[in-house]
N, C-alpha and C positions, 0 to 999 in steps of 0.2 A: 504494500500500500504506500504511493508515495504519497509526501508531504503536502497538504494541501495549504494554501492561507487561511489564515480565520477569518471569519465576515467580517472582523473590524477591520481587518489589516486593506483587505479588497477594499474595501469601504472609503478609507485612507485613499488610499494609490489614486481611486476614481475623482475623490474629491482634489486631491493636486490638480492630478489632471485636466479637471475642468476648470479649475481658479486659475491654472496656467495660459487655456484659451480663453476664457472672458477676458483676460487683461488681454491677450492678444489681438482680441479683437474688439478692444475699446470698451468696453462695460463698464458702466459707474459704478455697481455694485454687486457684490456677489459672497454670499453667506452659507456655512455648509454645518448642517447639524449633525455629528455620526452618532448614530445610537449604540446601544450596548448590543441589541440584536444583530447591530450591521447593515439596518436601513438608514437611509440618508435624507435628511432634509435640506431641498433647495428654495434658496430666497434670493433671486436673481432680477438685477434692472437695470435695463439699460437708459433709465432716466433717472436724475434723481428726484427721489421721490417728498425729498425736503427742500423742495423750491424756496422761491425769496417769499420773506412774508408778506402779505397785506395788510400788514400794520405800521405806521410812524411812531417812533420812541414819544410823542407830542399826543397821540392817540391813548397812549397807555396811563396817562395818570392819575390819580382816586380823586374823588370825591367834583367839587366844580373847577 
């Protein structure tokens, strides 16, 4: 029987892999969650999703 990977370790390698091509191919963002089973969670964009505000620091202040 040979040696197989563990689901984290594939898990791993695929997540490089992919953070390797989002930057490659210009992505603002890109987040990889590995689980302990070895499933992966992708949170990927290629905008950013924290634009400018629509608020003035002049907008913000209490009372009158």
């Amino acid at each position: 029987m040979a040696n197989e990977p563990r689901p984290q370790t594939l898990a791993r390698q695929n997540a490089v892999a992919l953070i390797q091509a989002a930057r490659a191919a210009g992505w603002v963002r890109a987040r990889f969650e590995l689980k302990p089973d070895g499933t992966t969670v992708i949170d990927a964009s290629m905008a950013d999703p924290d634009g400018p505000d629509d608020f003035l620091a002049s907008d913000l202040r209490m009372g009158k």
